[in-house]
C-alpha positions in Angstrom: 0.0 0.0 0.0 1.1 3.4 -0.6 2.5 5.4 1.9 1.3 8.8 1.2 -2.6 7.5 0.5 -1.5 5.8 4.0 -0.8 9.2 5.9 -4.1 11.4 3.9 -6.7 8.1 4.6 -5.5 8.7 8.6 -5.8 12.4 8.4 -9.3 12.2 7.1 -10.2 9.8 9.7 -8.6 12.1 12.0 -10.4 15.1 11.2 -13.8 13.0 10.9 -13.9 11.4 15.0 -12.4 15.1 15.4 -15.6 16.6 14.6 -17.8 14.3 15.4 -16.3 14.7 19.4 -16.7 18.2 19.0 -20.4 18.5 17.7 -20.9 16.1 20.5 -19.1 18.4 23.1 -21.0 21.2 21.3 -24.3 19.4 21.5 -23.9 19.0 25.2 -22.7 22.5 26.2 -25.2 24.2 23.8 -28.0 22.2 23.3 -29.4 22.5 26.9 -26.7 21.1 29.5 -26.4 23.7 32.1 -24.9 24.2 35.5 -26.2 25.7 38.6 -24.9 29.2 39.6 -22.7 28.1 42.5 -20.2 30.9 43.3 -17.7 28.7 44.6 -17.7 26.1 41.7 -14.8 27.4 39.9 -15.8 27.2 36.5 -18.3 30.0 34.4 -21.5 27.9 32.9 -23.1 28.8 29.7 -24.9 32.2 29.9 -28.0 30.5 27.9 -30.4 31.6 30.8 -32.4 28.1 32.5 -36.3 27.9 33.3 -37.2 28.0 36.4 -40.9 27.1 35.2 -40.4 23.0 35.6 -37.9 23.4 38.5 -38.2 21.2 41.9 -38.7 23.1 44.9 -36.1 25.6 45.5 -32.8 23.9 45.2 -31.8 26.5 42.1 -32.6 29.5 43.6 -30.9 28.8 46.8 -27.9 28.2 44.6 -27.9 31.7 45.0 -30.0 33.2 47.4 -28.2 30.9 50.1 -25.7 33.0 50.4 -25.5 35.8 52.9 -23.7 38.5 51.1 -26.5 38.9 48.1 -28.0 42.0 48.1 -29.7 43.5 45.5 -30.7 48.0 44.7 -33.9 49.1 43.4 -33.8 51.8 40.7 -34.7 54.3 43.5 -30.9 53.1 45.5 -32.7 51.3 48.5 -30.5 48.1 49.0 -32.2 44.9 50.2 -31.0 41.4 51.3 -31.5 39.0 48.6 -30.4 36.1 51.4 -32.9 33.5 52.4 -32.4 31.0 55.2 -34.7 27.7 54.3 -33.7 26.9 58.0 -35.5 29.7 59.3 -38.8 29.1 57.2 -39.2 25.4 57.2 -42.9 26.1 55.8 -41.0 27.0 53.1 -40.3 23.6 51.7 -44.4 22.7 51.8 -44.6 26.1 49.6 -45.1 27.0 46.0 -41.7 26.7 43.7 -40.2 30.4 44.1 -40.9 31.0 40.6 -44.9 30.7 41.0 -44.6 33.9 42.7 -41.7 35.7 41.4 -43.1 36.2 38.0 -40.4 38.3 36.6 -37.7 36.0 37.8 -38.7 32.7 36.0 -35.1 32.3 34.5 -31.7 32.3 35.8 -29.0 34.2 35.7 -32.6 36.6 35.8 -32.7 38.9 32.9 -30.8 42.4 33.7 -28.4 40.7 36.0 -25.6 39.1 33.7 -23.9 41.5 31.7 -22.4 43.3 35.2 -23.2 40.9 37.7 -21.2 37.4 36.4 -18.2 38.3 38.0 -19.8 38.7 41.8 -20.7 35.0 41.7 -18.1 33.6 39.6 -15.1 35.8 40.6 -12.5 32.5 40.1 -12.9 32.7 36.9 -11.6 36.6 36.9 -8.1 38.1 38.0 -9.4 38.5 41.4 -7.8 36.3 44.0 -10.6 36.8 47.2 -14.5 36.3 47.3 -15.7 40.0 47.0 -17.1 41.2 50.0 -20.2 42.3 49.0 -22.8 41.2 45.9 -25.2 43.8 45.1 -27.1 43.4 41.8 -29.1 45.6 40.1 -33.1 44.9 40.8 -35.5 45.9 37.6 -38.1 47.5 40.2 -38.6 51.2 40.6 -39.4 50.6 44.8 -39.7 47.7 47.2 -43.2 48.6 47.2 -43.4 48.4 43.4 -41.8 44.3 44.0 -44.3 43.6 46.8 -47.4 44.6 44.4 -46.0 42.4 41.6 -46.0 39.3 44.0 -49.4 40.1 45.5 -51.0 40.1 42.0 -49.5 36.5 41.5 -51.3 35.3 44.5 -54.1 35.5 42.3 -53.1 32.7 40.6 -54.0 30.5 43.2 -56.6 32.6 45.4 -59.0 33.5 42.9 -61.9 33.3 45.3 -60.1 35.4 48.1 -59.5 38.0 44.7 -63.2 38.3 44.0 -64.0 38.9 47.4 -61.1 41.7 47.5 -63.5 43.7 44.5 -65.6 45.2 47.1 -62.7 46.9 49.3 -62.6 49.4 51.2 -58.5 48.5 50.6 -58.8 48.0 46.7 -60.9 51.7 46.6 -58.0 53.1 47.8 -55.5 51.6 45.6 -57.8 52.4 42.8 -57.5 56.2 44.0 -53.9 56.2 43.5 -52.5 54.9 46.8 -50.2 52.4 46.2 -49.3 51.6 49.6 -53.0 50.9 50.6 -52.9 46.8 52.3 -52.2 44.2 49.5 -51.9 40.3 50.4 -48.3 40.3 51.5 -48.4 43.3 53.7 -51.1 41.2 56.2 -49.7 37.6 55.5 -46.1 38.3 54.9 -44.0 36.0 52.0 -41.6 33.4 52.9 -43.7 33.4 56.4 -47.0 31.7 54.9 -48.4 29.1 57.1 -52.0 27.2 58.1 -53.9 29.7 60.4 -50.7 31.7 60.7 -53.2 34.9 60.8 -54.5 34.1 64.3 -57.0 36.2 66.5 -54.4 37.5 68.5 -52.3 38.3 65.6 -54.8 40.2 63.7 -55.2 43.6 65.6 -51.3 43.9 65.5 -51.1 43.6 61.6 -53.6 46.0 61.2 -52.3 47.8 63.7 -48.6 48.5 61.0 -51.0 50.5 59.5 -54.0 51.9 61.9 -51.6 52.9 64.9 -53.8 55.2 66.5 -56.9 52.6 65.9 -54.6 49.9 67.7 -53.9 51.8 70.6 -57.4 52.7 71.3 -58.3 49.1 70.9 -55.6 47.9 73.0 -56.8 50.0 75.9 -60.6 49.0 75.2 -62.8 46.4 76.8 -62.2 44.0 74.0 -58.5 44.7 72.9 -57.7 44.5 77.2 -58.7 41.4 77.1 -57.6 40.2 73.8 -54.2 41.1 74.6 -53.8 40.5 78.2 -56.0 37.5 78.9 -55.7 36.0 75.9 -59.2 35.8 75.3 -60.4 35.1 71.8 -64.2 35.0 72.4 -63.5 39.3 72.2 -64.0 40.6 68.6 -61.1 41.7 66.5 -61.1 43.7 63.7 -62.1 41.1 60.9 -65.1 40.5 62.8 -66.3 43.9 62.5 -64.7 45.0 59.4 -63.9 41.9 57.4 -61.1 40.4 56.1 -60.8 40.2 52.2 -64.3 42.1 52.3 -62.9 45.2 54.2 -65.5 47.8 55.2 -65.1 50.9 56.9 -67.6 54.4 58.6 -67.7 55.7 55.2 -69.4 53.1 53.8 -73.7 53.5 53.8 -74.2 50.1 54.6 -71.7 49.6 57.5 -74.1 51.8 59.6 -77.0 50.1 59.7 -75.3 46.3 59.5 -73.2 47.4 63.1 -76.5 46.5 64.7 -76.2 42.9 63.2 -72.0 43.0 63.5 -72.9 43.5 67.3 -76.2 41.2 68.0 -73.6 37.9 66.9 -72.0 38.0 69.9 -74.5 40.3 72.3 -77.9 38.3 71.0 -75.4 35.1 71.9 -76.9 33.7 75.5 -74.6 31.2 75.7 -71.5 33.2 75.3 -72.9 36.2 77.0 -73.8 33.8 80.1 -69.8 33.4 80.2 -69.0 36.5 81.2 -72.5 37.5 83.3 -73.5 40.0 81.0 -77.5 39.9 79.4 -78.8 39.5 76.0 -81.2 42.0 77.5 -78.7 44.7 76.3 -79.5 43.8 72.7 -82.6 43.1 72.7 -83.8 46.2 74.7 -81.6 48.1 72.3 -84.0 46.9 69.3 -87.5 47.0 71.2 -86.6 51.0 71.8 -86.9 53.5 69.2 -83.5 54.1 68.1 -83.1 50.0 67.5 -86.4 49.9 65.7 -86.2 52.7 63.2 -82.3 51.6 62.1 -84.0 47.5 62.0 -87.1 48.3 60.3 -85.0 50.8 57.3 -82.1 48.3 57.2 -85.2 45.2 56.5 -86.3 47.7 53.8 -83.6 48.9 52.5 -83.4 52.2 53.4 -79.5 52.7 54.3 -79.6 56.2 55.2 -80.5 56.7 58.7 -79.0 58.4 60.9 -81.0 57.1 64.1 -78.4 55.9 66.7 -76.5 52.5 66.8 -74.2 50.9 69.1 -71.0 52.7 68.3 -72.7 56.1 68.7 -73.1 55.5 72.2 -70.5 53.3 73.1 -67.9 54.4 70.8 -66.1 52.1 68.1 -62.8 51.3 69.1 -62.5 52.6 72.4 -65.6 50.7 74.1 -65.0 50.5 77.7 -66.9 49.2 80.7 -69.9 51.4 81.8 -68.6 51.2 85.1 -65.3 53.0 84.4 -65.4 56.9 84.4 -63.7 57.4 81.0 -66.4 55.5 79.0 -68.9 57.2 77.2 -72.1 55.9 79.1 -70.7 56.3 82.6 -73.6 58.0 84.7 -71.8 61.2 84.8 -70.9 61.0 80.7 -74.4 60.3 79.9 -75.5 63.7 78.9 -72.5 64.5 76.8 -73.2 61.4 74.6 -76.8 62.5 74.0 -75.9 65.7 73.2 -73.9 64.5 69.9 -77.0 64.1 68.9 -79.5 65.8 70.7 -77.6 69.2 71.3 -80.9 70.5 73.7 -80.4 67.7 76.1 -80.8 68.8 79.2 -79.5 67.3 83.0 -82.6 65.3 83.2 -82.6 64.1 79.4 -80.8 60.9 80.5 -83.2 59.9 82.8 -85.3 58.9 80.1 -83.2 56.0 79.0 -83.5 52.7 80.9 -80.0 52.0 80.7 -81.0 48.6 78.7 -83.1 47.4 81.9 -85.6 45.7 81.3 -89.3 47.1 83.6 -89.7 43.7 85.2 -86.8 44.7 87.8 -87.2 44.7 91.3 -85.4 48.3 91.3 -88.7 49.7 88.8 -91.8 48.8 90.7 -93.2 52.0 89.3 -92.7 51.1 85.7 -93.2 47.1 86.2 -96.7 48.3 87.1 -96.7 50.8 84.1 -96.2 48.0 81.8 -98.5 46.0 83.3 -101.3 48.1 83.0 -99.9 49.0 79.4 -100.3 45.1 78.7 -104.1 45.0 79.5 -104.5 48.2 78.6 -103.8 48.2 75.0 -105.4 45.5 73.9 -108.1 46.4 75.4 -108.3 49.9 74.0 -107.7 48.6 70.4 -110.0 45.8 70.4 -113.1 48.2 71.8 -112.1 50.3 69.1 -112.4 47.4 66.5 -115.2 45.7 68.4 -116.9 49.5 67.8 -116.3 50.3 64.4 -117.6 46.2 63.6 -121.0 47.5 65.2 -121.1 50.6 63.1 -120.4 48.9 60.2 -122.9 46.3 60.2 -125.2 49.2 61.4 -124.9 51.1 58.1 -124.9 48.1 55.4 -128.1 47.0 57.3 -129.3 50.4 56.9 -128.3 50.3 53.3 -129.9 47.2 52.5 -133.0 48.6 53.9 -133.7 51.3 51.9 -132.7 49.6 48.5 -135.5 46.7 49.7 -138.1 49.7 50.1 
């Protein structure tokens, strides 16, 4: 055989396995094989960004986000810890894939990060010789707030009933008006911090509270906060039993007037809790058999939202409801008067005396009245049933009479 056809036939086969290994090596690298972003790996993966979309659990974002020094700067300058402890939140690992919720971050390195950021993670594979003491990428958000109102919306996602429920806001009226920091799901329920019942009744007033300080305090110090907070009692309302959660409702709005009477009957129209603490369902019902509880009953049954007849708050106050016994509340003996006046500017000293105090007549203390009643019992029925028994008479009187003369 010839020598020289020898030497070409093994450069060709050469330069065939040659290229066949390096499509190969090509297909591999190129074609989809990709690395995690660990900073102390010591080599610089392909830059061909990865989905996050199919990913399981969050063992690729912790890649990153494990590591203490990551920080990142809103467009505004505010820097932020990027760091996330998975020991800290062990909820976490029963939670959504980061990705469900960071919409904007469904690929990694995330989009706007790499061209000045590769060198933070992957600093072995530059001239430097030590980790870099700090790794601050950019963020694409104007805010923090503008971040936290971009997750809240992909709660939706999952919470479309709690969504629906949100359209009637007091909260979404106010975001509508321009107010972007009005409450959005992660300001009451947090992010990484999501649990089962994590929103208890003793947490409740103190979320709200980030927001309604002055509300807080005045609920703290009142009848139901005291106890709330100091004896632990849940039986007390909180604010999602008067307001709402999802379905937040506020003074302001028509309805919330005359549906306090109802928000306030669940518990006070309640014999068996109210037997718990001694107190009487008589103070509801004596509140609706009087006219005040009538008129704003009988307008709310038909309708009519626009009364202005007085409720439970008027008298008591809304946040700040304190015993009657104690001088400071509003319906202490010697605050009486004031308290009608808000309404009734002529009231006089004596004014007061006209209200029962939601007693009911049949008391020992009221013979005078219990007798009133009485007589008022038999009475009344008596007067009303002469008048019908009278105006039967007459009117059998004149058809009789009629009939008469048409026979003549």
């Amino acid at each position: 055989m010839d020598k020289k056809f020898l030497l070409k036939s093994l450069r060709v086969v050469s330069i065939l396995v040659g290229g066949i290994g390096l499509t190969v090596l090509g297909i591999l690298l190129i074609g989809g094989k990709t690395f995690p972003v660990f900073a102390q790996a010591g080599f610089l993966p392909s830059f061909n960004t990865k989905s996050l979309q199919g990913s399981g659990g969050h063992s690729d974002c912790l890649s990153c986000h494990s590591n203490p020094k990551l920080e990142g700067q809103f467009l505004d300058g505010e820097v932020v810890s990027l760091y996330f402890d998975i020991e800290s939140h062990p909820e976490s690992t029963h939670m959504p894939r980061c990705a469900a919720c960071h919409d904007e971050q469904q690929v990694y390195p995330h989009e706007g990060s790499v061209e000045s950021s590769c060198s933070l993670c992957h600093w072995q594979n530059t001239d430097q010789q030590e980790e870099p003491q700090e790794m601050l990428f950019r963020l694409p958000y104007p805010d923090e707030r503008a971040m936290s109102l971009e997750i809240s919306n992909a709660c939706q996602k999952c919470h479309v009933e709690k969504f629906t429920e949100s359209d009637d806001s007091v909260h979404l009226k106010i975001m509508e008006e321009g107010n972007r920091y009005a409450p959005v799901c992660v300001d009451c329920h947090s992010s990484h911090d999501i649990v089962p019942g994590g929103l208890t009744r003793t947490t409740i007033p103190m979320i709200c509270g980030k927001c309604h300080l002055s509300v807080y305090t005045s609920y703290k110090s009142s009848v139901h906060g005291s106890a709330l907070e100091n004896e632990a009692n849940t039986d007390v309302p909180t604010c999602g039993d008067c307001h709402g959660t999802h379905v937040v409702k506020g003074l302001d709005q028509t309805s919330f007037r005359v549906d306090s009477i109802t928000t306030c009957g669940r518990c006070h129209a309640d014999k068996a809790l109210m037997d718990k603490y001694g107190i009487s369902v008589n103070v509801f019902n004596t509140y609706l058999n009087d006219f005040h509880g009538r008129t704003i009953d009988y307008s709310r049954k038909a309708g009519n939202l626009k009364v202005d007849q007085a409720t439970c708050y008027d008298c008591h106050g809304v946040h700040n409801i304190l015993p009657p016994e104690n001088p400071s509340s509003s319906v202490y003996p010697a605050n009486i008067q004031g308290t009608c006046q808000k309404c009734h500017p002529d009231a006089g000293g004596a004014f007061p005396q006209a209200w029962l105090s939601h007693k009911v007549t049949g008391q020992d203390d009221m013979p005078i009245l219990n007798a009133i009643e009485a007589i008022y019992k038999i009475l009344i029925p008596v007067v009303i049933g002469g008048c019908v028994f009278y105006i039967g008479i007459d009117v059998r009187r004149r058809v009789a009479s009629e009939l008469k003369k048409r026979s003549i």
